[in-house]
C-alpha positions as semicolon CSV with decimal commas, in nm:
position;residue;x (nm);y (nm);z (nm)
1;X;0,000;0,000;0,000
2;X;0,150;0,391;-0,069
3;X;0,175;0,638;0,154
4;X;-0,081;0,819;0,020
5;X;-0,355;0,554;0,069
6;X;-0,215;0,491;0,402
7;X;-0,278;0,886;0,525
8;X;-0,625;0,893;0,315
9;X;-0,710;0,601;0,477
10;X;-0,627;0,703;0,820
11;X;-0,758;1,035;0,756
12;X;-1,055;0,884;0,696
13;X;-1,072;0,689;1,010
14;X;-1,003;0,964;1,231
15;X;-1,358;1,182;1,010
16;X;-1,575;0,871;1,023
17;X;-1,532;0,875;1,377
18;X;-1,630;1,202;1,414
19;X;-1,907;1,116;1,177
20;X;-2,039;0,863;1,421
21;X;-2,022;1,073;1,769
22;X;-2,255;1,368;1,565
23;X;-2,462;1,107;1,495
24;X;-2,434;0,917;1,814
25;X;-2,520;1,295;1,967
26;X;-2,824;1,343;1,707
27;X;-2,945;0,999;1,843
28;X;-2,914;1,134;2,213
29;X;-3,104;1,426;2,157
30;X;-3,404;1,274;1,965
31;X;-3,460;1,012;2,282
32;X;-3,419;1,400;2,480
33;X;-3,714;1,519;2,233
34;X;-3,894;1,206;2,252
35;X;-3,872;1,233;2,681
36;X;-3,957;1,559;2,696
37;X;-4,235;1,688;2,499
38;X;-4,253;2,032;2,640
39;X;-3,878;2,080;2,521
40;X;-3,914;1,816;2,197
41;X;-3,865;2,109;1,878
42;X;-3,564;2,228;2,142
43;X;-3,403;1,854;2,089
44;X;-3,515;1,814;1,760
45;X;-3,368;2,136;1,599
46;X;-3,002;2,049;1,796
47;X;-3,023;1,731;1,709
48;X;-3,126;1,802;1,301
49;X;-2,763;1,999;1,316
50;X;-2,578;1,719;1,472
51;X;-2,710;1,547;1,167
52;X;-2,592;1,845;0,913
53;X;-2,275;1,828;1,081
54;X;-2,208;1,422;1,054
55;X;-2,321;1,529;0,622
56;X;-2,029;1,808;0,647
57;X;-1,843;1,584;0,797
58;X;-1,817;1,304;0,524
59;X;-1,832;1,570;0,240
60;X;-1,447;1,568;0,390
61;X;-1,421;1,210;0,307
62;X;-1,497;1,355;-0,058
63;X;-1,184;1,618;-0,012
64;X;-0,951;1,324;0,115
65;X;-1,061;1,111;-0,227
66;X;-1,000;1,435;-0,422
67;X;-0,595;1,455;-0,296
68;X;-0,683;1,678;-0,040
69;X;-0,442;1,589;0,298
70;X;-0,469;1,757;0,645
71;X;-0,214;1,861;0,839
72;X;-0,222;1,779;1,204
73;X;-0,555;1,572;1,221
74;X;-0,324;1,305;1,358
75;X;-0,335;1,464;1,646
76;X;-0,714;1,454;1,703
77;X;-0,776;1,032;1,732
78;X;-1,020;0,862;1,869
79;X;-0,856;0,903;2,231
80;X;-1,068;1,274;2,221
81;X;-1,387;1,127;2,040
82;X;-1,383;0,800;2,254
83;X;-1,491;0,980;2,579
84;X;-1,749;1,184;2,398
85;X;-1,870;0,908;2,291
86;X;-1,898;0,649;2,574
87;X;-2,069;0,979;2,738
88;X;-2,341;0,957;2,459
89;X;-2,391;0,585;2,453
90;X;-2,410;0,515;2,845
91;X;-2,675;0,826;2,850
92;X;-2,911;0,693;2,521
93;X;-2,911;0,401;2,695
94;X;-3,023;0,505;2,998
95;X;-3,283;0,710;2,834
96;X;-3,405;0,424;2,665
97;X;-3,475;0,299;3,032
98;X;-3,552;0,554;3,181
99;X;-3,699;0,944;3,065
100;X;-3,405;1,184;3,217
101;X;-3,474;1,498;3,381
102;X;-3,507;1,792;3,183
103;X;-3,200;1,921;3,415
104;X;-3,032;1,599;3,353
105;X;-3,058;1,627;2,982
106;X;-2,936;1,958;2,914
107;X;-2,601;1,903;3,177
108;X;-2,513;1,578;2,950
109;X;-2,589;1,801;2,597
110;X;-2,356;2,074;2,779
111;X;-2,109;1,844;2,893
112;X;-2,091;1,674;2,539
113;X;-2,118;2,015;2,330
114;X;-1,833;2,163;2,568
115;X;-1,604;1,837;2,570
116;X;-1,671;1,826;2,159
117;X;-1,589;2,261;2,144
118;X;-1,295;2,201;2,418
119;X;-1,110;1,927;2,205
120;X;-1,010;2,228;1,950
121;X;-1,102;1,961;1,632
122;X;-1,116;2,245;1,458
123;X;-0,870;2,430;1,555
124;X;-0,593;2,174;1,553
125;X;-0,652;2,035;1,187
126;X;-0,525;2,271;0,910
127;X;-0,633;2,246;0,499
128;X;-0,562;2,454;0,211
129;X;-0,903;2,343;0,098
130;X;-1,163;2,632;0,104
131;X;-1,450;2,384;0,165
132;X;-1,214;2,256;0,476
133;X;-1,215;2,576;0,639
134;X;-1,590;2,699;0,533
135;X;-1,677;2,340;0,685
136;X;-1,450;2,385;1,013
137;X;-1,584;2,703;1,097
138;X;-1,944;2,598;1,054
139;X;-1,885;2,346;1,245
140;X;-1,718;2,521;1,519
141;X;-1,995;2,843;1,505
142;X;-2,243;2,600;1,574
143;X;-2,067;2,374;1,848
144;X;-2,012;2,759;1,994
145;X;-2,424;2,800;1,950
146;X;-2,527;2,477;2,099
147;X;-2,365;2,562;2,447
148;X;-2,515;2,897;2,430
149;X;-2,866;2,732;2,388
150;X;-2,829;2,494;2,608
151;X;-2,642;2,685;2,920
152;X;-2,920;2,932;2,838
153;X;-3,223;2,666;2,903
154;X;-3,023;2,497;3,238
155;X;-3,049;2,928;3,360
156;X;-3,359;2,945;3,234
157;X;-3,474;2,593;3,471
158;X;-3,294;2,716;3,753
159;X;-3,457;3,044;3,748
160;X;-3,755;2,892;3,804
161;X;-3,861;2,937;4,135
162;X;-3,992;2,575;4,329
């Protein structure tokens, strides 16, 4: 195998996971809609973006089978989605079991949009490619908009008085 199959290929692995925590997240936040009705177009419309953003996500696939290479995605593995991840999984399950508290829901969606925005994805990964950087800082606007929306509706709980 060349080299440049082996960095496409590894490229790729590091973007398909990434494709599968957005989804994983857009999974989470549909059994949120589903558990809360009151909040349900709240989940829905966060979790339609996660979707967009696992779509933008593998239109990078397309770039890497194009010749397109990016610099310093090596250092964003699966070590940084893995957590995010096992976060998601262990709480979908759980709210197949059990409906969360609206409370409980938006900490985890905080905690996961923070821990996704915190690990700098796009900030650490570099490309020439003007649909790379259009894509990164979509991406990274709307990571940045999630936590506002959702710190906003945990303020907006706790403000209510008992």
């Amino acid at each position: 195998m060349d080299i440049k199959k082996r960095i496409r290929d590894a490229q790729a692995k590091i973007i398909n996971n990434l494709i599968a925590c957005e989804s994983l997240i857009a999974e989470l936040y549909e059994a949120f809609a589903k558990a809360d009705p009151e909040l349900s177009k709240f989940w829905q419309d966060i979790a339609d973006e996660e979707k967009d953003h696992a779509k933008q996500l593998a239109s990078l696939i397309h770039l890497l089978d194009k010749g397109a290479i990016f610099r310093e995605i090596g250092r964003f593995d699966a070590v940084i989605v893995a957590p995010v991840m096992n976060l998601a999984n262990k709480e979908l399950q759980a709210a197949h079991l059990t409906p969360p508290s609206r409370l409980h829901a938006l900490q985890v969606a905080l905690n996961l949009e923070s821990s996704v925005f915190d690990a700098h994805f796009y900030k650490i990964v570099h490309s020439d490619s003007p649909e790379y950087q259009a894509t990164a800082s979509k991406l990274e606007t709307d990571t940045q908009k999630h936590i506002e929306v959702v710190r906003n509706k945990i303020l907006a709980l706790q403000a209510i008085p008992d």
